[in-house]
C-alpha positions as CSV (number, residue, x, y, z in Angstrom):
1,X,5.4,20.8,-6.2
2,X,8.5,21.0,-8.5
3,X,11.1,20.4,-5.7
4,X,8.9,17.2,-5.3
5,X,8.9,16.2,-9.2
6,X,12.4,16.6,-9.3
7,X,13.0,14.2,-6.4
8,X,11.0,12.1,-7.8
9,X,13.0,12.1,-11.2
10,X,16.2,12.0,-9.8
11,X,14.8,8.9,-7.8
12,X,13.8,7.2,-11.2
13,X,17.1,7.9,-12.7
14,X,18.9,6.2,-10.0
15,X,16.7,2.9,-10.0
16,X,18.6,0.0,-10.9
17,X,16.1,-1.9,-13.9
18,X,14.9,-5.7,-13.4
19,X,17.9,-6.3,-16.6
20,X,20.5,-4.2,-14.9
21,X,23.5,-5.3,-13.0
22,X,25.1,-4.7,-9.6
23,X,28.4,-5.3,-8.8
24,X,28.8,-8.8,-6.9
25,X,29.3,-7.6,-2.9
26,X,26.7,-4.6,-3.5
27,X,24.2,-7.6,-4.9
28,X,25.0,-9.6,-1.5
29,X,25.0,-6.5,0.8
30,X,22.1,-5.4,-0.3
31,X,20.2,-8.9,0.1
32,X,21.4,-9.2,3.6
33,X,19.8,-5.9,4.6
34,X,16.1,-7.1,2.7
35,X,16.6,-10.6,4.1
36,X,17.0,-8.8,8.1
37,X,13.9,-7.3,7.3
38,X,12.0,-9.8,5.8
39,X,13.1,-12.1,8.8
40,X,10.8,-9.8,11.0
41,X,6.9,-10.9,9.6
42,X,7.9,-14.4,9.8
43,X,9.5,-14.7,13.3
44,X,6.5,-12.4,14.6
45,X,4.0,-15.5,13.7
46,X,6.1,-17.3,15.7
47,X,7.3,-15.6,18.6
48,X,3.7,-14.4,19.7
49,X,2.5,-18.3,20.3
50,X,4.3,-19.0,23.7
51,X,3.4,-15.3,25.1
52,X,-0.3,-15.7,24.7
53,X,-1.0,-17.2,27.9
54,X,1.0,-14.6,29.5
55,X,-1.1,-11.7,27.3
56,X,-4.6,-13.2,28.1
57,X,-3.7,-13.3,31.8
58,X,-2.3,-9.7,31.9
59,X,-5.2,-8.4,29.5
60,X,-7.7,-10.4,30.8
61,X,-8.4,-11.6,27.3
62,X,-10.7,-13.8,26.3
63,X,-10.0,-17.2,24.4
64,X,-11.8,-15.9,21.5
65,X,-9.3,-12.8,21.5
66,X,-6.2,-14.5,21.7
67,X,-7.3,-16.3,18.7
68,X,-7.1,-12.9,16.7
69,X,-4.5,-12.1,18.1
70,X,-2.6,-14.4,15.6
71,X,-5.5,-14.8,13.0
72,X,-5.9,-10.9,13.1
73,X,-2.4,-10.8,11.6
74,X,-2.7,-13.6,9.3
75,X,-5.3,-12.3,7.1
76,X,-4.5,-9.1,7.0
77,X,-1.1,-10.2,5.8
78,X,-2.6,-12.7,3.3
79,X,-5.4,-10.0,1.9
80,X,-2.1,-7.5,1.5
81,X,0.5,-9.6,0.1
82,X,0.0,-8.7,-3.1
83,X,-0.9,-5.5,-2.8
84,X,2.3,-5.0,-1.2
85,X,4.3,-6.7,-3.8
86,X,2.9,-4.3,-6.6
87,X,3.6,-1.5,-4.6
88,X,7.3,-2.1,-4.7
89,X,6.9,-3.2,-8.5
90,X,5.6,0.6,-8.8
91,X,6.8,2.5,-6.7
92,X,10.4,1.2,-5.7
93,X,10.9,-1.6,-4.2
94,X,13.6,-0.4,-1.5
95,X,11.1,2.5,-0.4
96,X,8.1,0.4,0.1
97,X,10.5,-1.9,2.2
98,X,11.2,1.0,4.3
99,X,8.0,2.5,4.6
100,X,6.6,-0.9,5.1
101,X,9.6,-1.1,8.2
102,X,8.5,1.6,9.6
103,X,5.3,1.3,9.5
104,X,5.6,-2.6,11.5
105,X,7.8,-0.5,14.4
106,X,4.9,1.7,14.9
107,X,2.6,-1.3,14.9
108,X,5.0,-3.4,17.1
109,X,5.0,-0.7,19.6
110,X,1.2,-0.4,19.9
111,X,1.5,-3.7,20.3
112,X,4.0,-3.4,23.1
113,X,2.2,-0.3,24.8
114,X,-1.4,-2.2,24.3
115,X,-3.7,-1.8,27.6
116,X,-6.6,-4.0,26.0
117,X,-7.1,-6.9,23.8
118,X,-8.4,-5.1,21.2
119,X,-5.9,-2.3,20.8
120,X,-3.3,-5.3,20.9
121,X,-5.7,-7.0,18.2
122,X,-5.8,-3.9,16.3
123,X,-1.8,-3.4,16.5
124,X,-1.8,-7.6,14.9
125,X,-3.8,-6.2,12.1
126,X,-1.8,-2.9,11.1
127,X,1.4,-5.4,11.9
128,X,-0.3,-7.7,8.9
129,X,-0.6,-5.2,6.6
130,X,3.1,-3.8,7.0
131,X,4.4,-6.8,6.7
132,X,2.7,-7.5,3.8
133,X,4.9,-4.4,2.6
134,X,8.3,-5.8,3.9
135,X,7.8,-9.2,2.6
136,X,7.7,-9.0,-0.8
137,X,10.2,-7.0,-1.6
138,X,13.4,-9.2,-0.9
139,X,11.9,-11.8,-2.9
140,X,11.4,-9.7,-5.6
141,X,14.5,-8.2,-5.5
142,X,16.0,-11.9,-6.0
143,X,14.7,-11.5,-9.5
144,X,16.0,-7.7,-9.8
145,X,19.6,-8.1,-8.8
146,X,21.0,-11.4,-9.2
147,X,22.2,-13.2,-12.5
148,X,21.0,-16.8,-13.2
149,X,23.3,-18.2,-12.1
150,X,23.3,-16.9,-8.3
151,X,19.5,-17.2,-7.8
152,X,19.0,-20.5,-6.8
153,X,21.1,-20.1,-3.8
154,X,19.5,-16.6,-2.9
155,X,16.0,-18.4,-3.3
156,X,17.5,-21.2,-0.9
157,X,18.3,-18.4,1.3
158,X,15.4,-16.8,1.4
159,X,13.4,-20.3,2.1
160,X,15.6,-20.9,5.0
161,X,15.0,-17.5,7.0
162,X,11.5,-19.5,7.4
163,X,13.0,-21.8,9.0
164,X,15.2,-19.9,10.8
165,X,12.0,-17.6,12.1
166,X,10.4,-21.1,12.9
167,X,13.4,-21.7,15.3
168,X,14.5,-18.6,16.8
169,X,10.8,-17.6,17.7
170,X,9.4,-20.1,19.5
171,X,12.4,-20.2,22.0
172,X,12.9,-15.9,21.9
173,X,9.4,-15.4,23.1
174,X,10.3,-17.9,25.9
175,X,13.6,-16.6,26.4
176,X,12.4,-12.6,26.5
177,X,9.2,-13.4,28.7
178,X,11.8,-15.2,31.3
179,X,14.5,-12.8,31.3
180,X,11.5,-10.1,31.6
181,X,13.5,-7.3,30.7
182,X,12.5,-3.8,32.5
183,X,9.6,-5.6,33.5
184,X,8.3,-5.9,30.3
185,X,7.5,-9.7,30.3
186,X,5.3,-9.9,26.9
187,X,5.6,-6.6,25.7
188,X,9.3,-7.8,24.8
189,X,8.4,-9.8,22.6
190,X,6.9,-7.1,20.2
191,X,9.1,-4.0,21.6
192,X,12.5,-6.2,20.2
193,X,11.1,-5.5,16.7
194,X,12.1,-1.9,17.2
195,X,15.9,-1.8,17.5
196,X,16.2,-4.3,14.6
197,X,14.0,-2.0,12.7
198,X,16.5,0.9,13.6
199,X,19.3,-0.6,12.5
200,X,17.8,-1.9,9.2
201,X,17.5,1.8,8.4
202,X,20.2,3.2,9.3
203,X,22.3,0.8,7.6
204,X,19.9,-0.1,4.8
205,X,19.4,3.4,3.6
206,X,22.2,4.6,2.5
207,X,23.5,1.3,0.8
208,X,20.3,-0.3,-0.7
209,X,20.1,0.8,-4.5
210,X,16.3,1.0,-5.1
211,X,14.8,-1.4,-7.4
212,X,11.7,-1.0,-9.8
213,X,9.6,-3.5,-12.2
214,X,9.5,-2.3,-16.0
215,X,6.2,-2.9,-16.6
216,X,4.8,-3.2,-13.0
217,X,1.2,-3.7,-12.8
218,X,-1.7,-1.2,-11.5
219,X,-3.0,-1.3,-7.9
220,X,-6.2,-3.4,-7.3
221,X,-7.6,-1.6,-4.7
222,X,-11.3,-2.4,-5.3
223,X,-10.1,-6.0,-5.2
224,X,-8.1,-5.8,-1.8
225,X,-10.9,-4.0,-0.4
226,X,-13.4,-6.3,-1.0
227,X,-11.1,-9.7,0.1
228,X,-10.5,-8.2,3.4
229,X,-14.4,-7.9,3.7
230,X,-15.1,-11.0,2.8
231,X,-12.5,-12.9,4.5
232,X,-13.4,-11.0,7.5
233,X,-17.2,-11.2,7.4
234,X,-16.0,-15.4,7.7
235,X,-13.2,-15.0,10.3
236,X,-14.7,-12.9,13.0
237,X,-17.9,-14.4,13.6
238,X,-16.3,-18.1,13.6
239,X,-13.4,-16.5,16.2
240,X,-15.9,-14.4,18.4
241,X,-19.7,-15.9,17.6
242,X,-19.1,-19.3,19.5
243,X,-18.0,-17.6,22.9
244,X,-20.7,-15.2,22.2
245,X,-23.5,-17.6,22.0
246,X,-23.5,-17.0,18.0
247,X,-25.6,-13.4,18.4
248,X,-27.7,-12.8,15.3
249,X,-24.8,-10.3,14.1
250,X,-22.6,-13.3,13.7
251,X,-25.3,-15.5,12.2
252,X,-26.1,-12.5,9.3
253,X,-22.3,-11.9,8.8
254,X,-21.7,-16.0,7.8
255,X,-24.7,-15.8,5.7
256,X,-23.0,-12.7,4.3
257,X,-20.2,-14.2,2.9
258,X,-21.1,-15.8,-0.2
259,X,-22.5,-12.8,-1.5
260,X,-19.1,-10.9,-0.5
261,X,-17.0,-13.5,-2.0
262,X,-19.8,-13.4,-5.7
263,X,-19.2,-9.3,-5.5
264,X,-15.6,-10.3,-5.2
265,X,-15.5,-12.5,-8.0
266,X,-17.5,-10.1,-10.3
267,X,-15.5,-7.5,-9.7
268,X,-12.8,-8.9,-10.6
269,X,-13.5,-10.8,-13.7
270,X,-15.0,-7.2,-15.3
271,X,-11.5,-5.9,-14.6
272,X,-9.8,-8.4,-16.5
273,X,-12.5,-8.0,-19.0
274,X,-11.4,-4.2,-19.1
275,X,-7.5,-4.8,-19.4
276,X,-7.0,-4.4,-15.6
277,X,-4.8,-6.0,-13.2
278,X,-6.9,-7.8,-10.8
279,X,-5.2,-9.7,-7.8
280,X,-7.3,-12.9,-9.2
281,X,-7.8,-13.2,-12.3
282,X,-10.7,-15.8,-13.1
283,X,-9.4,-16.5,-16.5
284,X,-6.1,-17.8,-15.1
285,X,-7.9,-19.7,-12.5
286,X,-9.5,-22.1,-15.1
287,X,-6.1,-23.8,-15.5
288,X,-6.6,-27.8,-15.6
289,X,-5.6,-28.8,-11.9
290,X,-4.8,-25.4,-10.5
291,X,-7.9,-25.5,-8.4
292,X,-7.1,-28.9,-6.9
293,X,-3.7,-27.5,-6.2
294,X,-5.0,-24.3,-4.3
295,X,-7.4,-26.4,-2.2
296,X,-3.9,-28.4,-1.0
297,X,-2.7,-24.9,-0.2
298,X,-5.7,-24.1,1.8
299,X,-5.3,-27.1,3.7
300,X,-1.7,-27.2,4.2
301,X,-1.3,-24.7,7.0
302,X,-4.2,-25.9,8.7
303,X,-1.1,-26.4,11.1
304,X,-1.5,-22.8,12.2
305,X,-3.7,-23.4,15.3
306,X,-1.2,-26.1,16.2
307,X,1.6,-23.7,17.6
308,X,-1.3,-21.7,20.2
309,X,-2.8,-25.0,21.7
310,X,0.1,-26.7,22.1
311,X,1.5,-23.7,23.7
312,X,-1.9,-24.0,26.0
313,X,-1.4,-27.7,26.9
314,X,2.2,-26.8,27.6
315,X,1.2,-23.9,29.9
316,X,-1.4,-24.3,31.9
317,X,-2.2,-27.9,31.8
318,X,1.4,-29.2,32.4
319,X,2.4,-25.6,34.1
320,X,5.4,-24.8,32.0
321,X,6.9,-22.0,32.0
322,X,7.2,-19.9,28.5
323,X,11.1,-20.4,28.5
324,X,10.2,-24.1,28.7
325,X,7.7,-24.2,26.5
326,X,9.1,-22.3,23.7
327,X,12.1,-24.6,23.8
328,X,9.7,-27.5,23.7
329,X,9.2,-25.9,19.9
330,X,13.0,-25.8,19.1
331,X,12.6,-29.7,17.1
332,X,9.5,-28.2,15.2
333,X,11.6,-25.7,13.8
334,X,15.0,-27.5,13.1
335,X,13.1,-29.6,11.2
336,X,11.5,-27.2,8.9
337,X,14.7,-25.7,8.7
338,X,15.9,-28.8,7.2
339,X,13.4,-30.0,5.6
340,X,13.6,-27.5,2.5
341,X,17.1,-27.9,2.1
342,X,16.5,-31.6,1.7
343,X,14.2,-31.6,-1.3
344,X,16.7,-31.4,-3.9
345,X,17.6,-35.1,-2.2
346,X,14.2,-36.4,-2.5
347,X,13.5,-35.3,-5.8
348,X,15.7,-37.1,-7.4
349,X,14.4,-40.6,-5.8
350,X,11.1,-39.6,-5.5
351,X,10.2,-36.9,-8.5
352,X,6.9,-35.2,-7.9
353,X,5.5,-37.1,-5.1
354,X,8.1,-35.4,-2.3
355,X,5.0,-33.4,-2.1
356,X,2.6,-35.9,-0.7
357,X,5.5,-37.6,1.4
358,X,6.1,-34.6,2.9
359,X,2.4,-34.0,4.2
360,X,2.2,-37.9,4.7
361,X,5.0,-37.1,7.4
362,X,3.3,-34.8,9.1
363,X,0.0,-36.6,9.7
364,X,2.3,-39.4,10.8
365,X,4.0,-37.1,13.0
366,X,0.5,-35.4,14.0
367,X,-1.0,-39.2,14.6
368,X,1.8,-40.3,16.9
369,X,1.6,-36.9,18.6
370,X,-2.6,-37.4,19.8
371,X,-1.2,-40.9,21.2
372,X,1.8,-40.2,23.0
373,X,-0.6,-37.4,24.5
374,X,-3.4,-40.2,25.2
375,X,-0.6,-42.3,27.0
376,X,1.0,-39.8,29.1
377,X,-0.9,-40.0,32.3
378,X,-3.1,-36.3,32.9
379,X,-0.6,-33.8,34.6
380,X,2.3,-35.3,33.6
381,X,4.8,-34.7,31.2
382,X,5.2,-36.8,27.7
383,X,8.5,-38.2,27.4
384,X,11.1,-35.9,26.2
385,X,12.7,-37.9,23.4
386,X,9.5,-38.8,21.6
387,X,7.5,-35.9,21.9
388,X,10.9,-34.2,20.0
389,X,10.7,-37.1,17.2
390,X,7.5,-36.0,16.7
391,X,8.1,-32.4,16.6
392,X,10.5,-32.7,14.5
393,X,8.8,-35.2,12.3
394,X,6.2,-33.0,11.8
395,X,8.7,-30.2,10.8
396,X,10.7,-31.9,8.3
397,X,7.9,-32.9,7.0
398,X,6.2,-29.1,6.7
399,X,9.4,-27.9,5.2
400,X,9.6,-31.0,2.8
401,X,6.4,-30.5,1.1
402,X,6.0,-26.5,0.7
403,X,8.4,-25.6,-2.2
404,X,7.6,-28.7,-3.7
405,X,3.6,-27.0,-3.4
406,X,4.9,-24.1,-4.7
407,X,6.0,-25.6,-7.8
408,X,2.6,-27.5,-7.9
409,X,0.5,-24.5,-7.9
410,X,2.7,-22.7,-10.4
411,X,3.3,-24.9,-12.6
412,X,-0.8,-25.7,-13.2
413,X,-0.4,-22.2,-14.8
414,X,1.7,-20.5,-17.8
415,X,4.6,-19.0,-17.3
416,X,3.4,-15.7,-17.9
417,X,0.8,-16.2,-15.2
418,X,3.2,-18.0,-13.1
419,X,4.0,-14.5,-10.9
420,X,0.0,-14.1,-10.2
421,X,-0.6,-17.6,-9.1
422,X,2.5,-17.7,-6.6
423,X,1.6,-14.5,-5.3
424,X,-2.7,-16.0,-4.9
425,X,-1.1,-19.3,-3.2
426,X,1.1,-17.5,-1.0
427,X,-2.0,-15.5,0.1
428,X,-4.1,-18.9,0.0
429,X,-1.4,-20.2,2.9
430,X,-2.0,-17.2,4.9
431,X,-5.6,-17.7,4.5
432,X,-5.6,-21.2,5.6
433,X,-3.9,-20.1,8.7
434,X,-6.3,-17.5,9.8
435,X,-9.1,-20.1,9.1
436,X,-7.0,-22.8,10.9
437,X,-6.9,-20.6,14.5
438,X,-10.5,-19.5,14.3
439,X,-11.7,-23.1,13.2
440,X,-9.5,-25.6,14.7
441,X,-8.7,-23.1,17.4
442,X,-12.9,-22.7,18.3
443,X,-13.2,-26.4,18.4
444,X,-10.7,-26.8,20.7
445,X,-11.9,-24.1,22.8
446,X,-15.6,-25.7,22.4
447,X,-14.6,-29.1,23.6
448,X,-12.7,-27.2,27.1
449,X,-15.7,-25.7,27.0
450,X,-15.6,-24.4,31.2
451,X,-13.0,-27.1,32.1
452,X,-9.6,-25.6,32.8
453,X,-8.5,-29.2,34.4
454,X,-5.1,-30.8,32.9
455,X,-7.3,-33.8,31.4
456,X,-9.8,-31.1,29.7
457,X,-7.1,-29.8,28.0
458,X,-5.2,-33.0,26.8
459,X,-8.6,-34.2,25.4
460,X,-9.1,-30.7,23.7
461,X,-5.5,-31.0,22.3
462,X,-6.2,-34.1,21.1
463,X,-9.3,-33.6,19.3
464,X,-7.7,-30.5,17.2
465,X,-4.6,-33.0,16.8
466,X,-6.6,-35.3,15.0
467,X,-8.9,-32.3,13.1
468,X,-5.5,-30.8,11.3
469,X,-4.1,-34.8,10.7
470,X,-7.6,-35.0,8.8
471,X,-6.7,-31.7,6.9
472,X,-3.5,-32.4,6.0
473,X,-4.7,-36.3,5.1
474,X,-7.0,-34.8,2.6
475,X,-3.8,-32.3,1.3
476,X,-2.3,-36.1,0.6
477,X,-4.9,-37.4,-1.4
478,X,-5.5,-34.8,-3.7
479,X,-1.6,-34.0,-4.1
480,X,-1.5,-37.5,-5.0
481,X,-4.3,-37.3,-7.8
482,X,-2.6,-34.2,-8.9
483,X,0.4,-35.4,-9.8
484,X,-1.0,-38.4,-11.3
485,X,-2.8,-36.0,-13.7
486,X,-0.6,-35.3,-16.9
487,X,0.9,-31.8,-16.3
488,X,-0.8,-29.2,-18.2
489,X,0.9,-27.9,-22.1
490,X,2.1,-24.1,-22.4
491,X,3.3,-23.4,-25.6
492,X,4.0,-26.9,-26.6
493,X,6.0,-27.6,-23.8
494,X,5.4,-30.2,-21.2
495,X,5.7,-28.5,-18.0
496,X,7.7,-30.0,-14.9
497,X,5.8,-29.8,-11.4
């Protein structure tokens, strides 16, 4: 016990504060190893879409379990986030990166070594929550290590790696399933998480200088418990009830969920009645706007399915292979690579509403998409140079409008709020993914019904085209009635969103 408490002190007296300095290549050295690891959570959302054909024909998985495969991951990551954010806050953020790191190996290799769909499902969800450790860290660490006047272009950096993961993982899966290393084929595209991880550590420890909050708030673990049960008790019966023939388990657990979510809610306004540190704070959530602004959030990744039935159509209705198909992809992501570096552009000529233009973009793109698809003839392929405008449309468009939402939600809010709200609309995106494969992704699946046929498939495609243009339409019109609204006053000071 004491050679424990003095490790522990001589850890604390070697933390670097949120108001201390670093020396300038020790600032950038150390970002670089944070941003290698952060890279991982991201490019894993992406990289899995082109393999699950592959996985559900190796596995023998059902439709239903393919879809966790990615929503599994999602909201486990979005119930976590800020869980995993504190933790750093508390305990270090350089050591909950690493623990966080190694616990995603371990979860990537089960993932690798799976034999069924629901150890690989199970693998997705322990992924979730390690990344969900990994994440937040180099983010933070923005705010910990860098002057003013260098944290604009390390945010910028840190928005791009999205990008970047939207790029690179798409075409990896492809290119790792082809190349079918060791005769791996799929499992590659989990197992290559491992030597990255290795070198992140051996490199990363000894260099990174660990990083703490000053006043870092307590753990909400009543709060996380009781999200993942709620968000849980909605996604699995909406993934697995409708190729179940909704069983009376699924039934109960829908009817369930309101009273989950009100237990939620209770619990955590009496925390913040009691001077706690809930992960939602109702109070804050009473912001004029804010709630219109979260709803945006919800709907703006209903996107998420997009990447898996795509990745279908490509597959087995066109009979792609994944290296084709996850270059079909590459457009998507140079686009949202783009698109973020190009608000500064569009704010100046169009001020708040690069937001709406943005999603208005990508329902464009989404529109054009369902009727290049309805002209192709079945069994054919779409031509080339459209279906990349498109892709690419839609990208730009994606990475246009989300830091421009980001700013939305937080500026509804005060600033010292400002750090709760960013952390409950970055879960709120997560969120609207995992709802977007289980409820786009189920009516897709509902309209192939038994059909396997080419034309089944394009008409399926098409449907849940036109489903997330409908979502992200809606996104439009209430961003544009939000920022009609007269921003909200803090302090006697207008408030730029």
């Amino acid at each position: 016990m004491s050679a424990m408490t003095s490790e522990a002190a001589a850890l604390n007296a070697a933390m670097v504060r949120d108001e201390d300095a670093l020396p300038e290549p020790r600032r950038w050295t150390m970002f670089v190893i944070l941003l290698v690891g952060a890279f991982l959570p991201p490019l894993d959302f992406f990289i899995v879409n082109v393999a699950l054909p592959s996985i559900g024909a190796e596995l023998g998985a059902s439709s239903s379990a393919e879809q966790l495969v990615i929503s599994s991951y999602a909201a486990l990551y979005a119930v976590t986030l800020t869980t995993g954010g504190r933790l750093g806050d508390l305990f270090g953020r350089g050591r909950v990166f690493f623990l966080g790191l190694i616990g995603f190996a371990a979860a990537s290799t089960l993932c690798g070594l799976a034999w069924s769909p629901w150890v690989l499902v199970s693998g997705r969800a322990l992924q979730g929550v390690t990344a969900a450790m990994i994440a937040p860290q180099a983010l933070a660490s923005v705010q910990a290590i860098f002057p003013e006047r260098e944290k604009s272009l390390a945010l910028g950096i840190y928005g791009a790696i999205f990008g970047l993961a939207a790029v690179v993982g798409q075409a990896l899966g492809g290119v790792l399933i082809a190349l079918d290393f060791m005769g791996l084929g799929w499992r590659a595209i989990f197992l290559v998480n491992l030597p990255i991880a290795l070198l992140v550590l051996l490199f990363g420890i000894p260099l990174l200088k660990e990083t703490r909050a000053r006043d870092a708030r307590r753990l909400d673990l009543g709060g996380t418990v009781l999200s993942m049960l709620t968000l849980g008790a909605l996604l699995v019966p909406l993934i697995e009830g409708r190729e179940a023939g909704w069983p009376l388990w699924s039934r109960l657990s829908l009817v369930g969920v309101p009273l989950l979510a009100w237990l939620f809610w209770r619990y955590e306004a009496r925390l913040a009645r009691a001077g706690g540190a809930p992960l939602l704070d109702p109070v804050a959530l009473r912001a004029p706007g804010l709630g219109h602004a979260l709803l945006i959030a919800l709907l703006f990744y209903s996107i998420g399915s997009f990447f898996q039935l795509l990745s279908v159509y490509l597959q087995e209705a066109l009979h792609m292979t994944a290296l084709q198909a996850g270059f079909i992809f590459l457009p998507f992501g140079a686009g949202f690579l783009l698109g973020p570096l190009s608000t500064p552009f569009f704010r100046r000529f169009c001020g708040a509403y690069v937001n709406p233009i943005g999603m208005g973009l990508e329902v464009a793109g989404f529109l054009g998409l369902a009727g290049l698809i309805m002209a192709t003839t079945t069994g054919t392929h779409p031509e080339p140079m459209p279906l990349a405008a498109l892709l690419f449309v839609i990208g730009f468009g994606q990475g246009l409008a989300l830091p421009t939402l980001m700013r939305m939600v937080t500026g509804r809010v005060a600033p010292a709020l400002s750090g709760m709200i960013a952390g409950i609309a970055s879960s709120t995106l997560q969120v609207s993914t995992a709802l977007s494969v289980a409820v786009i992704g189920g009516i897709f699946f509902e309209v192939l019904g038994a059909r396997t046929d080419p034309a089944a498939i394009a008409q399926a495609l098409i449907v849940a085209i036109l489903c997330i243009a409908f979502c992200l339409a809606g996104s439009v019109a209430l961003s544009i009635t939000l920022v009609r609204q007269a921003p909200p006053l803090h302090d006697g000071v207008q408030r730029q969103v």
